[in-house]
Structure formats: structure tokens, C-alpha cells
N, C-alpha and C positions, 0 to 999 in steps of 0.2 A: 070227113074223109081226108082231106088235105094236111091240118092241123096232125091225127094220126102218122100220116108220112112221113111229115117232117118229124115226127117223135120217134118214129123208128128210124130213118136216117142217122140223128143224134147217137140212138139206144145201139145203134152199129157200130159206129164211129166212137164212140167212149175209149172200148179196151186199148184201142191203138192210140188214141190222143193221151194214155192215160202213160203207157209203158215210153209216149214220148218224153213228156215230162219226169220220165223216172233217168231215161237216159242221160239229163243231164244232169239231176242227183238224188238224194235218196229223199225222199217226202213224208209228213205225214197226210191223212185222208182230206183234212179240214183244209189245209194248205193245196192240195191237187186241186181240189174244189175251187180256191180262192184261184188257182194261178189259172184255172180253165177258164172263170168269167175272167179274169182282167183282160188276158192276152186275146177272147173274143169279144170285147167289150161289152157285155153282159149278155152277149147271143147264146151262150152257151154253157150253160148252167146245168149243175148235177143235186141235186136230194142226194143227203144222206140211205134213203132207201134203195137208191139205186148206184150209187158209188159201191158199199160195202160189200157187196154183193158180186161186183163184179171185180172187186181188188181182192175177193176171197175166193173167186175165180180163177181169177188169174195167178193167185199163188197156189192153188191146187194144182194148176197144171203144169207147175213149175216156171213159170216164167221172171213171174216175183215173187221174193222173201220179206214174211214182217220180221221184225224183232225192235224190243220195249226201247226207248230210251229216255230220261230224266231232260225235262225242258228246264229252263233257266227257272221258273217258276215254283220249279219242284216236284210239277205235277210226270206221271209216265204219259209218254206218248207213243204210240205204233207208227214206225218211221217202215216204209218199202223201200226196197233196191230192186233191181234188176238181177236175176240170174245169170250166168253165162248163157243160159237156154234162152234167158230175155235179151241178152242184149244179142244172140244171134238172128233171134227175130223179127226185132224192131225193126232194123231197117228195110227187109222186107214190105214189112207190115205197114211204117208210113210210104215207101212208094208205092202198094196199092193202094190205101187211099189218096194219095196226091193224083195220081192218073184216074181213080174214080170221079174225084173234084173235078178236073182237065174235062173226063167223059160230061160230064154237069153242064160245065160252062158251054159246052160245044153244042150240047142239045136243046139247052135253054138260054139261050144267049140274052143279053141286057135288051131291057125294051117289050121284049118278048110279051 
């Protein structure tokens, strides 16, 4: 039951941790992935099944744009941006979850 929880807790918090890291530049999938566990020191970890899915989400709704780009390697890569529609809602979007975190901390406090 618990274990569930916290997976939908995650599975919420995705789109907005996702459009953060776009705010400061343009990504591809593999890279979102990698910068989500570094920066949560492997707390926070995405599958490809559930990344693509909701980054083809999110450019459905217009928030984000893919488009191809040639990596050093030679290989195409699918790099995201931000729309103007993303980057008006971002900020929104992380200070509701930041005050949802805050609501978190305040109910289950350390120790607990």
C-alpha cells in the first residue's frame, strides 16, 4: 500500500520536475532521466516507459516541443524545449509542488 503511494506521489510530480529541467534548457529524454537521478541522488528515478509518455504528454498539450537534432556522435537525438505556454506554466507549476513538499514536511515531520 505504502510503496504504491510513494509511486504515485513520484508519478505526479514527474510532469512539473520534468518542464523544470526544461526551463533551464533544451534536453533530450535519456539526459532528463539522468539529470533527475543525479540531482535526487538516485531517489528519483524514471523508466523509459514512463518518461516518454508523459513528455508526449506534455507536448500534446502544448507545453513542450520535440524537434531532431544531430549529437556529436552522429547519431539524431529528440531534444525538448519549453513552449511559451511551458515556460508560462512552469513557474506556477514548481511553486505548487514546492508548497505541496512544505504541506509534507509539516504533516510528517522528521522522527515521526
Amino acid at each position: 500500500m505504502f510503496k504504491g503511494l510513494v509511486s504515485q506521489l513520484k508519478k505526479g510530480s514527474t510532469p512539473t520536475l520534468l518542464l523544470t529541467l526544461l526551463r533551464e534548457r533544451p534536453m533530450y529524454g535519456y539526459q532528463m532521466a539522468t539529470e533527475l537521478a543525479r540531482r535526487s541522488h538516485g531517489r528519483l528515478t524514471t523508466s523509459e516507459g514512463s518518461l516518454y509518455p508523459t513528455l508526449h504528454r506534455l507536448e500534446a498539450e502544448g507545453y513542450i516541443e520535440g524537434y531532431w537534432q544531430n549529437a556529436v556522435s552522429g547519431r539524431s537525438r529528440r531534444y525538448y524545449r519549453l513552449t511559451s505556454k511551458g515556460q508560462r506554466i512552469v513557474q506556477a507549476a514548481a511553486s505548487d509542488l514546492r508548497r505541496f513538499a512544505e504541506t509534507l514536511r509539516n504533516l510528517v515531520p522528521e522522527g515521526a
